[in-house]
Backbone as CSV, one residue per row, in Angstrom:
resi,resn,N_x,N_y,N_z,CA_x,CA_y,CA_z,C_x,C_y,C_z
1,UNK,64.639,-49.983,47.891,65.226,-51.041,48.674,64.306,-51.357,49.842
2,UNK,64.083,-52.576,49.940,63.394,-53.087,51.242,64.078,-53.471,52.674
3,UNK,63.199,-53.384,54.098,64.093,-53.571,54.598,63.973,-54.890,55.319
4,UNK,64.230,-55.204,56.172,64.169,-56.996,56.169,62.965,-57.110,57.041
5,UNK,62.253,-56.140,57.760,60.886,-55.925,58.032,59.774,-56.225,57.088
6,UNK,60.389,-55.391,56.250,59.302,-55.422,55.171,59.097,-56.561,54.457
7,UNK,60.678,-57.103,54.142,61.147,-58.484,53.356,59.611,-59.506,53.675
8,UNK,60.039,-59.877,55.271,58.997,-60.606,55.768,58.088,-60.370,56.083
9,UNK,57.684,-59.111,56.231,55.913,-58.476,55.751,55.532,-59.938,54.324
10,UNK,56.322,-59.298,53.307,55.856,-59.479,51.691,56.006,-61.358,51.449
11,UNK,56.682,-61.866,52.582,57.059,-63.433,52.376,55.919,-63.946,52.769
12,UNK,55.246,-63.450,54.415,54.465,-63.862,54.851,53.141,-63.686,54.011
13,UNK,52.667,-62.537,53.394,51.535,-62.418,52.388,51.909,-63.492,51.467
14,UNK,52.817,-63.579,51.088,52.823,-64.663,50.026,51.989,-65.988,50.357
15,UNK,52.054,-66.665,51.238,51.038,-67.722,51.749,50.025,-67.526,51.788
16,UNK,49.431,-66.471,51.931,48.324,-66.142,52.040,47.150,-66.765,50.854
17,UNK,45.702,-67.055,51.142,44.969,-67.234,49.874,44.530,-65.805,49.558
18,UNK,43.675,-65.737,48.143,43.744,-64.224,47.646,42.141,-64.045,48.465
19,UNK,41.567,-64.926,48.573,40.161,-64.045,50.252,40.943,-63.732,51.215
20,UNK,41.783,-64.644,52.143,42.841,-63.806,53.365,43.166,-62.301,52.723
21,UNK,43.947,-62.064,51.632,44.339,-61.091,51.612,43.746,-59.651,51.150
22,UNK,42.294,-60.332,50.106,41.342,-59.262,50.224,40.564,-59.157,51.694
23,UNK,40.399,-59.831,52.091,39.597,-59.134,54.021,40.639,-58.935,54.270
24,UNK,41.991,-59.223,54.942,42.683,-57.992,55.070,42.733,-56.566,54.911
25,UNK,42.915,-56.845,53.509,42.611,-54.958,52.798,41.449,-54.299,52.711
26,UNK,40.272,-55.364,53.554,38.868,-54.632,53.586,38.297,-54.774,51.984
27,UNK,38.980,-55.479,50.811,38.068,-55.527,50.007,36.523,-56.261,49.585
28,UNK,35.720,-56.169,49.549,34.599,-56.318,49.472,33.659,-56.556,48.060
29,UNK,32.873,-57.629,47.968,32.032,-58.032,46.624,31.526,-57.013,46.257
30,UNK,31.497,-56.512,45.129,29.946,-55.534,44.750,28.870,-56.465,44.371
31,UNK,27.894,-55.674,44.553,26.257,-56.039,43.967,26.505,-56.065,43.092
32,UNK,26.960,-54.849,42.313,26.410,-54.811,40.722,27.812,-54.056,40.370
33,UNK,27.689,-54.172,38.872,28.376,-53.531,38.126,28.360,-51.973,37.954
34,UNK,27.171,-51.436,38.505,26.853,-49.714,38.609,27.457,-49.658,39.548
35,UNK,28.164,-50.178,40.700,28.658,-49.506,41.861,30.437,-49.108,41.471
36,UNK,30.512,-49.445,40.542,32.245,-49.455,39.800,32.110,-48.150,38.959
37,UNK,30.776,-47.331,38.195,30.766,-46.254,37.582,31.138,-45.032,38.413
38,UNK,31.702,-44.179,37.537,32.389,-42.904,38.062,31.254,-41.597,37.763
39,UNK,30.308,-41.530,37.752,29.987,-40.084,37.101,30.251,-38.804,36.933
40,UNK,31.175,-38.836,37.868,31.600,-37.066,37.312,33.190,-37.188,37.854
41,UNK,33.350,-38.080,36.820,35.112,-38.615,36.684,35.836,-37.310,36.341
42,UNK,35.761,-36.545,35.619,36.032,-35.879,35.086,35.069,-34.079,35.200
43,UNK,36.032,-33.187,35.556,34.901,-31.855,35.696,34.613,-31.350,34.722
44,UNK,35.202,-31.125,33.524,34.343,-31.026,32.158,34.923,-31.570,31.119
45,UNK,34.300,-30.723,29.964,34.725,-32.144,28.871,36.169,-31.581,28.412
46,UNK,36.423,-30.100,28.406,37.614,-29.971,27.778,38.888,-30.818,29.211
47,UNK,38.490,-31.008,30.215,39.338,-32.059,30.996,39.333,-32.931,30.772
48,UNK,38.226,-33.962,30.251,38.594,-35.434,29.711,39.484,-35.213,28.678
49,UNK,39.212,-34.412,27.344,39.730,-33.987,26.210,41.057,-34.127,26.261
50,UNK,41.309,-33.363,27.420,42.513,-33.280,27.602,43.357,-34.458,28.174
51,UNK,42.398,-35.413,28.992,42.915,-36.859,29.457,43.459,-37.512,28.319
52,UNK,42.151,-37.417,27.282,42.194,-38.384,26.160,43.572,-38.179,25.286
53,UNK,44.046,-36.621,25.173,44.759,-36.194,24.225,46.466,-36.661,24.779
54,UNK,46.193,-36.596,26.178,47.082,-37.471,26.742,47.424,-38.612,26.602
55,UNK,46.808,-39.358,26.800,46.924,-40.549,26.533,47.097,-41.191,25.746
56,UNK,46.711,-40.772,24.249,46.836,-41.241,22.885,48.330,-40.523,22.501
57,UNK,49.153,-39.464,22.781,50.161,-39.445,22.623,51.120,-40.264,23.777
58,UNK,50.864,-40.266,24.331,51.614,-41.901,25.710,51.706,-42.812,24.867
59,UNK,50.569,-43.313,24.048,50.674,-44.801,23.811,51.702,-44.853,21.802
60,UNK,51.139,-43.399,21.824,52.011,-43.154,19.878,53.649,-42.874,20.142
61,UNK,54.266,-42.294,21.673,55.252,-42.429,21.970,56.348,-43.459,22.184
62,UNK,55.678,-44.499,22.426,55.801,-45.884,22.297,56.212,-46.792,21.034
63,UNK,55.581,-45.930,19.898,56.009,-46.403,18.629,57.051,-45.551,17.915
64,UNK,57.478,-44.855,18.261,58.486,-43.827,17.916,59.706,-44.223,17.601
């Protein structure tokens, strides 16, 4: 539940254009597409493994 603070926090963003509201939030252009890579997303492989094994039962749960 919101409270009527907040209400008009979320009314007033609404006007907003989407540059106002990214400099707001400090978001910023990248150069390049390498600045979005993660390299050591993950600490080893049986942890991705285990991301992956996750995730593919999330999405087969769905069809159940």
């Amino acid at each position: 539940m919101t409270t009527s603070d907040e209400h008009v926090r979320w009314q007033d963003e609404g006007s907003l254009s989407i540059e106002e509201l990214a400099r707001r939030q400090g978001v910023t252009r990248i150069a390049s597409v390498t600045e979005l890579a993660q390299p050591v997303l993950f600490e080893s492989d049986e942890e991705y493994e285990a991301f992956l094994a996750d995730l593919y039962a999330s999405r087969r749960a769905g069809l159940a």
